[in-house]
Z-matrix of the N, CA and C atoms (Angstrom, degrees):
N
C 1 1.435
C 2 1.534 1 110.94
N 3 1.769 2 119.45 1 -22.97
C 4 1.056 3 104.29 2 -163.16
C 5 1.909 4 118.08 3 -84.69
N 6 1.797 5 84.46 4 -10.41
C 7 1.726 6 98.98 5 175.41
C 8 1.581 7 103.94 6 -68.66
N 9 1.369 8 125.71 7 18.09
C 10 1.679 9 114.61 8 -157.95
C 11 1.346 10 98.19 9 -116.14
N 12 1.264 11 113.16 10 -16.95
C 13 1.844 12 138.20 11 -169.80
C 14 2.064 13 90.33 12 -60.85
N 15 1.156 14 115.14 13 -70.12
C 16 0.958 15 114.85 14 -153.61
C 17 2.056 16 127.88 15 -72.22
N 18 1.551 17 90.32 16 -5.86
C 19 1.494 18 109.56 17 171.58
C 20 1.566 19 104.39 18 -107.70
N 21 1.497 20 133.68 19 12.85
C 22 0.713 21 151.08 20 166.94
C 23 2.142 22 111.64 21 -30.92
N 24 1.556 23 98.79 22 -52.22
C 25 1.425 24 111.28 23 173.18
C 26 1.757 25 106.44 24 -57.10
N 27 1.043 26 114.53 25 -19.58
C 28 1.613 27 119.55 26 -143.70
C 29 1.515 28 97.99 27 -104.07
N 30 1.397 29 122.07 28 -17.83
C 31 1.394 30 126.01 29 -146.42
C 32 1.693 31 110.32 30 -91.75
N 33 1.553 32 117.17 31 108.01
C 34 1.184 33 115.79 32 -172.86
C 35 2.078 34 123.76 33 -95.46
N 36 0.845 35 128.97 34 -176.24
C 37 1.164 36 138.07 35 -178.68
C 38 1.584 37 109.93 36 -29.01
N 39 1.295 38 104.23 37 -50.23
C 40 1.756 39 113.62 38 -175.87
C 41 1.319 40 98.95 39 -76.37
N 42 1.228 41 143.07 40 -47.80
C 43 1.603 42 129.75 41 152.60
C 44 1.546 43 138.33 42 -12.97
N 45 1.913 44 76.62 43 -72.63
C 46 1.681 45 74.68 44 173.13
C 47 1.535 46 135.13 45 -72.33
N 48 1.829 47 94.68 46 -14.65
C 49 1.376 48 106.77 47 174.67
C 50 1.565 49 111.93 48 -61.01
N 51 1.529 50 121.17 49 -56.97
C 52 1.286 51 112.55 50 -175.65
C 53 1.475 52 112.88 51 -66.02
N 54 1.230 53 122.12 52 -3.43
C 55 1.675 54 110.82 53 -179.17
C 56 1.374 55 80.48 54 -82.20
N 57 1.206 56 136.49 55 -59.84
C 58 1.344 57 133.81 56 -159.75
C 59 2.045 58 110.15 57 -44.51
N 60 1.479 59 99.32 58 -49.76
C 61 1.079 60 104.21 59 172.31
C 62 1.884 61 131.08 60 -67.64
N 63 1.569 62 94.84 61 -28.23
C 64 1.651 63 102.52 62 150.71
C 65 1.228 64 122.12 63 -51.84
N 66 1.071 65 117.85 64 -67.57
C 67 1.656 66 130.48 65 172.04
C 68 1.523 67 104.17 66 -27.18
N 69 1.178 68 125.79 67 -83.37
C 70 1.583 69 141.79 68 177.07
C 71 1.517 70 103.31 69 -19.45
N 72 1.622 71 104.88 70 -52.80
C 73 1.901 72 95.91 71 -152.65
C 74 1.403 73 78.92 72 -83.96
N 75 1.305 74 147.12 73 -30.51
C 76 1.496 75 129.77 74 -178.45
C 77 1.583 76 112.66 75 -73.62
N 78 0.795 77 107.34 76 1.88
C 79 1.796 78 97.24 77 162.49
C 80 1.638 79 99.31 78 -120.27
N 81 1.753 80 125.16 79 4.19
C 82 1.561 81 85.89 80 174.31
C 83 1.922 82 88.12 81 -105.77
N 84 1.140 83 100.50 82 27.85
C 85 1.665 84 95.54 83 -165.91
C 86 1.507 85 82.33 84 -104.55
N 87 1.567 86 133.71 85 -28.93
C 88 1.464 87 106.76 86 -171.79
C 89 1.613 88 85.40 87 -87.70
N 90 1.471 89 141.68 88 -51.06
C 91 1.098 90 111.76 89 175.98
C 92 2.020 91 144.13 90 -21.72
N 93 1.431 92 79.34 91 -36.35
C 94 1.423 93 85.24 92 -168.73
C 95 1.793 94 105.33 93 -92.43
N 96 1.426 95 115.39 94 -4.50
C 97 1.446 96 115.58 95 158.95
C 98 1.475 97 106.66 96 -82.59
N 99 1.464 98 135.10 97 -36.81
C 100 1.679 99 127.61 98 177.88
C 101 1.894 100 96.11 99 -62.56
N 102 1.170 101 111.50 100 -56.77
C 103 1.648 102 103.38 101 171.44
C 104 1.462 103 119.08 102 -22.17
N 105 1.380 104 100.10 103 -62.49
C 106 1.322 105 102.72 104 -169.86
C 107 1.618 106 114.46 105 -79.19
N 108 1.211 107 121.40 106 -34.08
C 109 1.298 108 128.71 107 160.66
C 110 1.735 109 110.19 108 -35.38
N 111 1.335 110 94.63 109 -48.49
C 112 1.726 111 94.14 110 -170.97
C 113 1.535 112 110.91 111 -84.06
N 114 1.059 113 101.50 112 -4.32
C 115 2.033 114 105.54 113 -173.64
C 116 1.799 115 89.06 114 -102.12
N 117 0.909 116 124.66 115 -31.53
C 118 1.605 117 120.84 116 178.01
C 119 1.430 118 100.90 117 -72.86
N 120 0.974 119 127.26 118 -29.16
C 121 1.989 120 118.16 119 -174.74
C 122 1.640 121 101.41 120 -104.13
N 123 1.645 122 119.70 121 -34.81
C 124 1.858 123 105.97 122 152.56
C 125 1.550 124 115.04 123 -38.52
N 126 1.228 125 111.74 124 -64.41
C 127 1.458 126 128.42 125 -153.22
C 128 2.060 127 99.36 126 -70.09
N 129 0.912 128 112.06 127 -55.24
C 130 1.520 129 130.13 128 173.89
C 131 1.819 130 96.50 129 -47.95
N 132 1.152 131 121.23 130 -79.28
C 133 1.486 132 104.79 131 172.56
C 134 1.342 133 127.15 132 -66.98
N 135 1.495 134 123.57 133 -34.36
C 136 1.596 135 110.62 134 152.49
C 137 1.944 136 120.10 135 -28.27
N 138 1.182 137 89.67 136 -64.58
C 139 2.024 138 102.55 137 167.35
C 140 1.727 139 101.72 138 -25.61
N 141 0.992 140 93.08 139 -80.47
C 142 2.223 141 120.98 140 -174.82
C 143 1.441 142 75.77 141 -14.27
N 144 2.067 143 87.28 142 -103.93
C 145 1.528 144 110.31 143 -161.74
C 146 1.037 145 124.90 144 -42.44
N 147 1.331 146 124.83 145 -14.49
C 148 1.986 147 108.90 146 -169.96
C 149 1.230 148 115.30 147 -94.34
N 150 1.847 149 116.59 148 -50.26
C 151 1.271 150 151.64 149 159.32
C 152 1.435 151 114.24 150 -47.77
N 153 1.195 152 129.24 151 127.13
C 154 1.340 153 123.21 152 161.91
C 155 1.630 154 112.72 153 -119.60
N 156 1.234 155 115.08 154 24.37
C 157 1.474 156 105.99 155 161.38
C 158 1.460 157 112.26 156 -112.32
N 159 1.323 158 94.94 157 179.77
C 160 1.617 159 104.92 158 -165.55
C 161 1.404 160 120.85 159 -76.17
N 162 1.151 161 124.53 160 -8.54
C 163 1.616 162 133.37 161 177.63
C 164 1.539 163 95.20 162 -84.01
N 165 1.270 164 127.18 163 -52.60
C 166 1.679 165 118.60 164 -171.44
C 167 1.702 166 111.01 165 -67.47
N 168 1.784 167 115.22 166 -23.81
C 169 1.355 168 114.69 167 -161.32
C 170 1.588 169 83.62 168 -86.41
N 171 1.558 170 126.13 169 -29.69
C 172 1.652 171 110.81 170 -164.44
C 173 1.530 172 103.56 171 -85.82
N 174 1.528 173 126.69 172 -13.64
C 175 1.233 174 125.62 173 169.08
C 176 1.015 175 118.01 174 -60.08
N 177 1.480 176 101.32 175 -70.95
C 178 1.745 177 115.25 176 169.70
C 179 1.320 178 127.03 177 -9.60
N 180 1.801 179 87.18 178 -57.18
C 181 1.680 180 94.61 179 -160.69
C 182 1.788 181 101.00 180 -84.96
N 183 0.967 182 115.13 181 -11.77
C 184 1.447 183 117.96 182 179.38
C 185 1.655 184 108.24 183 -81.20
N 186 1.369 185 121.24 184 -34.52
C 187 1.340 186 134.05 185 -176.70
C 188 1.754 187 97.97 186 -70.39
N 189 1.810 188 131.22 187 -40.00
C 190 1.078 189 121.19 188 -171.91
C 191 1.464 190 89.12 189 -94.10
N 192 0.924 191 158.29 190 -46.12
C 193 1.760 192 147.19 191 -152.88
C 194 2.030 193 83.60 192 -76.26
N 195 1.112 194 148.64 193 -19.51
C 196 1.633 195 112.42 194 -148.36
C 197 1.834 196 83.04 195 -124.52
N 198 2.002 197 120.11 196 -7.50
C 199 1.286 198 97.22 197 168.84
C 200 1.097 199 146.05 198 -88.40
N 201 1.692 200 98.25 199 12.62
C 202 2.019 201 117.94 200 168.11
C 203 1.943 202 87.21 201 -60.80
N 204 1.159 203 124.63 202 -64.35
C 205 1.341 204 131.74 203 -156.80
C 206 1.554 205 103.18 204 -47.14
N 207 1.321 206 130.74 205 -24.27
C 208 1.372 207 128.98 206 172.97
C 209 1.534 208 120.39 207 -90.50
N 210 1.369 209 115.69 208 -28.97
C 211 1.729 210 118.75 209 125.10
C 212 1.063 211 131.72 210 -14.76
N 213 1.220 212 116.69 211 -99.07
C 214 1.163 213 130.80 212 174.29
C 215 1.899 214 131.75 213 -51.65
N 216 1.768 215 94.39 214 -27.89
C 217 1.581 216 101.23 215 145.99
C 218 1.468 217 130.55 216 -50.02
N 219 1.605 218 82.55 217 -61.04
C 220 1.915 219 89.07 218 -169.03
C 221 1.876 220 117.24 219 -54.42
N 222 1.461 221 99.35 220 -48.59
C 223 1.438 222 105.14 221 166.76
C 224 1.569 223 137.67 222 -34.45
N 225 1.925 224 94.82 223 -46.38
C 226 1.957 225 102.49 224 177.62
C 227 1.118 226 89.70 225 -89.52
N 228 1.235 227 156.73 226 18.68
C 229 1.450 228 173.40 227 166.38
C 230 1.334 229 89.25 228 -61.41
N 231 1.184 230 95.43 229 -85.93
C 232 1.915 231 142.54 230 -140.41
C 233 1.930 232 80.46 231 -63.83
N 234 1.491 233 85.90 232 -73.36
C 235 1.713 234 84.52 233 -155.21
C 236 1.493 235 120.56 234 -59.14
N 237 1.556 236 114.85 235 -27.24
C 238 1.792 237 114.61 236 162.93
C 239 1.269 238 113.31 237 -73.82
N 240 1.261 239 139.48 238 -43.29
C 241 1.539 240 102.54 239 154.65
C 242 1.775 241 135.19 240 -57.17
N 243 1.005 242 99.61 241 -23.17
C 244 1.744 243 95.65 242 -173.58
C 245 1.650 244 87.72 243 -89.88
N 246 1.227 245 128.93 244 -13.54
C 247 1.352 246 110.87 245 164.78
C 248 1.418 247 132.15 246 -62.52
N 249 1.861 248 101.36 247 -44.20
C 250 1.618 249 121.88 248 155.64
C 251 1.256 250 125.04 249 -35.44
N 252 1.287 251 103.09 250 -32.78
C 253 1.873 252 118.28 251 -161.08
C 254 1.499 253 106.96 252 -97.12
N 255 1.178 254 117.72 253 -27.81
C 256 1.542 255 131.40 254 -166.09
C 257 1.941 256 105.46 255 -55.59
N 258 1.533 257 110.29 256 -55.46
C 259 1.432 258 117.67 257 176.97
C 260 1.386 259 108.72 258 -67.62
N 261 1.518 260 126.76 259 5.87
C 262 1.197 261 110.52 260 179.82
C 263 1.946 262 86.72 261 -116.15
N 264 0.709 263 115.24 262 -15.08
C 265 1.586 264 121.62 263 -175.15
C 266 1.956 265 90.26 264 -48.74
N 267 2.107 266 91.47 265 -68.48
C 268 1.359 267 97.69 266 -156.19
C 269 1.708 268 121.64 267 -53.98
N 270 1.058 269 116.54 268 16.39
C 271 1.635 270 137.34 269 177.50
C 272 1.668 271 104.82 270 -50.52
N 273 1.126 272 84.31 271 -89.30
C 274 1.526 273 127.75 272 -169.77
C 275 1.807 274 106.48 273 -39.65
């Protein structure tokens, strides 16, 4: 992104459109890591409560302890691209 700074003068309608369209898939891309964040801690206590042996309770609990990590993915995700995008923001 940072080679994009310098044609900056040059940059027409179809430009700004696909930054625009960058922008978009980076917020449905951290969306779709909170998705999954939240289907890993459904699914992880689904395991618990339904199951009462010990292979579903050690899944479970492994499925809710590792879906902060898809959190916390999607976010340094989220925010280094929209960081990339930011100097092309100030254009416009």
């Amino acid at each position: 992104m940072e080679n994009y700074e310098r044609f900056r003068d040059q940059m027409i309608l179809r430009d700004y459109l696909a930054r625009d369209r960058t922008a978009l898939a980076n917020e449905r891309t951290l969306l779709a890591y909170i998705r999954t964040f939240i289907g890993f801690i459904a699914a992880g206590a689904g395991l618990i409560k339904l199951f009462d042996d010990r292979l579903s309770f050690v899944s479970g609990t492994v499925m809710i302890c590792i879906s902060p990590l898809f959190l916390i993915l999607g976010f340094i995700k989220y925010h280094r691209t929209r960081k990339k995008l930011a100097p092309l923001s100030a254009s416009r």
